[in-house]
LOMIDO-772947 format. One record per residue (C-alpha): x, z, y; residue in three letters. Coordinates in steps of 0.5 Angstrom, whole numbers, plus 500, padded with zeros to 3 digits. Each point is the difference from the previous one (the first is absolute). Example, Ala and Ser with C-alpha at 12.3 -4.5 7.8 and 13.67 -1.06 7.14 Angstrom:
<gudren <525, 516, 491>, "ALA">
<gudren <502, 498, 507>, "SER">
This chain:
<gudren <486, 494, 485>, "UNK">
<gudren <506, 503, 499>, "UNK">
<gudren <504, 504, 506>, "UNK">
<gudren <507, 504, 499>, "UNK">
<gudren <500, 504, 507>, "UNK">
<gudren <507, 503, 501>, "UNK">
<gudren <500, 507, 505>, "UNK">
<gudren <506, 497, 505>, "UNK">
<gudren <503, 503, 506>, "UNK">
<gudren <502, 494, 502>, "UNK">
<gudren <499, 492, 497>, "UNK">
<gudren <500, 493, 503>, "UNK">
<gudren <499, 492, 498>, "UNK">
<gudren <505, 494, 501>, "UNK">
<gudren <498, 494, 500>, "UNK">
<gudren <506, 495, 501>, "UNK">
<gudren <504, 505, 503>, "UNK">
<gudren <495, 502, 506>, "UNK">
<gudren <497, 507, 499>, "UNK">
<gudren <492, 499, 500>, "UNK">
<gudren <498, 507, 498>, "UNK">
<gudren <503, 506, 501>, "UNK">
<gudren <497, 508, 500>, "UNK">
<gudren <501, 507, 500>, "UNK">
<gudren <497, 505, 495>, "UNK">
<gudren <495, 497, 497>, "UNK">
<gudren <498, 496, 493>, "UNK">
<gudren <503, 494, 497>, "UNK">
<gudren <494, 496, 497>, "UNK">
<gudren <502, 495, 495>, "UNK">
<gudren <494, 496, 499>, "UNK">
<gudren <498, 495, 493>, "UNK">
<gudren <493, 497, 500>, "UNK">
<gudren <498, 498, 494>, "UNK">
<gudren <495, 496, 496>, "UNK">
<gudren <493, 501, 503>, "UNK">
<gudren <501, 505, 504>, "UNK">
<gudren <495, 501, 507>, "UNK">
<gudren <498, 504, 506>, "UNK">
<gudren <498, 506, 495>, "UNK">
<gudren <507, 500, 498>, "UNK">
<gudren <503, 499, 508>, "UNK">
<gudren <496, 505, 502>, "UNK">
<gudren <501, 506, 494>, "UNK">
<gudren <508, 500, 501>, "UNK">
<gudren <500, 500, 508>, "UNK">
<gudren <495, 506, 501>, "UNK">
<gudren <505, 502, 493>, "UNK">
<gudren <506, 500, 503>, "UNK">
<gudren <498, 501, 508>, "UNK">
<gudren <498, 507, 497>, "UNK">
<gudren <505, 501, 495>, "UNK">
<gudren <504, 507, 499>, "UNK">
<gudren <506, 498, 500>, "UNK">
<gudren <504, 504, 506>, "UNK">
<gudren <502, 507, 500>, "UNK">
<gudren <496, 505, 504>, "UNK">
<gudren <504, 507, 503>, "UNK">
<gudren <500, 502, 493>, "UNK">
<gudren <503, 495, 496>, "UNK">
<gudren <493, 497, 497>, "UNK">
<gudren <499, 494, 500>, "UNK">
<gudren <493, 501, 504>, "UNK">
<gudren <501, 495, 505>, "UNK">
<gudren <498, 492, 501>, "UNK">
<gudren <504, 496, 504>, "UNK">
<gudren <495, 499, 505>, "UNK">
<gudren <501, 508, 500>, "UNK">
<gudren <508, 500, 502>, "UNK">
<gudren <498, 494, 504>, "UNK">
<gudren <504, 495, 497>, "UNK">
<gudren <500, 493, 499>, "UNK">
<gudren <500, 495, 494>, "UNK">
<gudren <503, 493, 498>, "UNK">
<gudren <496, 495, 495>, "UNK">
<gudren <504, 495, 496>, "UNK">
<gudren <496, 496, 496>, "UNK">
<gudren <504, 501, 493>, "UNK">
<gudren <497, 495, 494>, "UNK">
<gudren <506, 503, 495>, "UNK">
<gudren <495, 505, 499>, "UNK">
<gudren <497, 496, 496>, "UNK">
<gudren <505, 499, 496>, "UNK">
<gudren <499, 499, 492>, "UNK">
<gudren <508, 501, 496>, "UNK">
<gudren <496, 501, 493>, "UNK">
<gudren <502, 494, 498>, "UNK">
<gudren <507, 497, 501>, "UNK">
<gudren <505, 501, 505>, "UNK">
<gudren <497, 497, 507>, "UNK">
<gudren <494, 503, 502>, "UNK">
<gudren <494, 497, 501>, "UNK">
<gudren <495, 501, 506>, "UNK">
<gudren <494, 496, 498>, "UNK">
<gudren <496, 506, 501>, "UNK">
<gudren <502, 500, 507>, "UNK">
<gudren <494, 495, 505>, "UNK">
<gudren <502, 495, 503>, "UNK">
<gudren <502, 500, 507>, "UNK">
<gudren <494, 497, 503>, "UNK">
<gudren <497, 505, 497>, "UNK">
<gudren <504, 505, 502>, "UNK">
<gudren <502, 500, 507>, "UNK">
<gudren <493, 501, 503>, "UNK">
<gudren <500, 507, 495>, "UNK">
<gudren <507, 502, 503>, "UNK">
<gudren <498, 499, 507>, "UNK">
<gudren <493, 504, 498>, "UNK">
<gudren <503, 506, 498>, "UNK">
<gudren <504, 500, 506>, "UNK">
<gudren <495, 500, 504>, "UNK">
<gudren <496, 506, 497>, "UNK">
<gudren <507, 504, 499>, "UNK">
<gudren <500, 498, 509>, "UNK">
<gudren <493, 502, 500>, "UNK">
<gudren <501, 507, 497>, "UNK">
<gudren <505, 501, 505>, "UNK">
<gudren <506, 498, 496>, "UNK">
<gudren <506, 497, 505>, "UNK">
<gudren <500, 494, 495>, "UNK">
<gudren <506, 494, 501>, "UNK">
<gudren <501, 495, 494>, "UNK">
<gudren <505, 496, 495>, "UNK">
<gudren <499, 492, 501>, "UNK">
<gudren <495, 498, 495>, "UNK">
<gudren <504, 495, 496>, "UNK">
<gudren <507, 500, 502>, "UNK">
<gudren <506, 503, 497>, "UNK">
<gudren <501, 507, 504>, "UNK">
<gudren <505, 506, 499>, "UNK">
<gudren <497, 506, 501>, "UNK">
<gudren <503, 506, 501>, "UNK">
<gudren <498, 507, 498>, "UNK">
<gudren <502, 506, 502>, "UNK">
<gudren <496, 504, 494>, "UNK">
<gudren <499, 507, 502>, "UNK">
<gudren <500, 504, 494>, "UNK">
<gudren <500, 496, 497>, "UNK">
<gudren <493, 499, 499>, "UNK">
<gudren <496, 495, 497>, "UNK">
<gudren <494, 499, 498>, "UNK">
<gudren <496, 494, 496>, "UNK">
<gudren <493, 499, 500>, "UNK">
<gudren <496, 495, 498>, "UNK">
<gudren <493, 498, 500>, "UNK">
């Protein structure tokens, strides 16, 4: 699994031209599944990301989680971070699962990430989307498992 988590202060998801996602102060979590990955990987990266340091505390540290700052979170199933630009000019996403096999881990993570008491809302799984970030920071974090 690969994750690119962006701190916001604000983002949302359209899906032809209506608004179905929209938060505050929280993460933006942009989620590719790749060949082989489980319910071991799923579960690593939402207790991971419920209980990651990325906000500031009164100091200016970067000591609290969002479940700390009470924050919310969005997850867009992203299969382009699977992309392999080594070769060639068009990038290949072979690495990427299918969408069959996908889908059922996307909906899992979410459910863990509720679960660990995330205020949690979703992209739609395999449709064009715009997604707008208000990245706070900016902040950006990529992890992979």
């Amino acid at each position: 699994m690969r994750v690119l988590i962006q701190r916001v202060s604000r983002a949302n998801v359209t899906v032809n031209g209506q608004v179905i996602s929209k938060i505050g102060k929280g993460l933006l979590i942009l989620l590719g599944i790749g060949h082989g990955d489980g319910e071991q990987q799923v579960q690593f990266l939402a207790e991971k990301i419920a209980n990651l340091r990325v906000f500031e505390d009164e100091q200016g540290k970067t000591n609290l989680s969002v479940l700390d700052v009470k924050g919310e979170a969005i997850v867009v199933s992203q299969f382009t971070l699977y992309a392999d630009a080594r070769k060639g000019r068009r990038p290949s996403f072979t690495d990427a699962a299918l969408p069959e096999d996908a889908a059922p881990l996307v909906d899992r993570f979410v459910e863990l990430l509720k679960s660990y008491g995330v205020s949690t809302q979703t992209g739609q799984f395999g449709q064009y989307m715009q997604v707008e970030i208000h990245n706070d920071g900016p902040f950006t974090v990529w992890l992979e498992r």
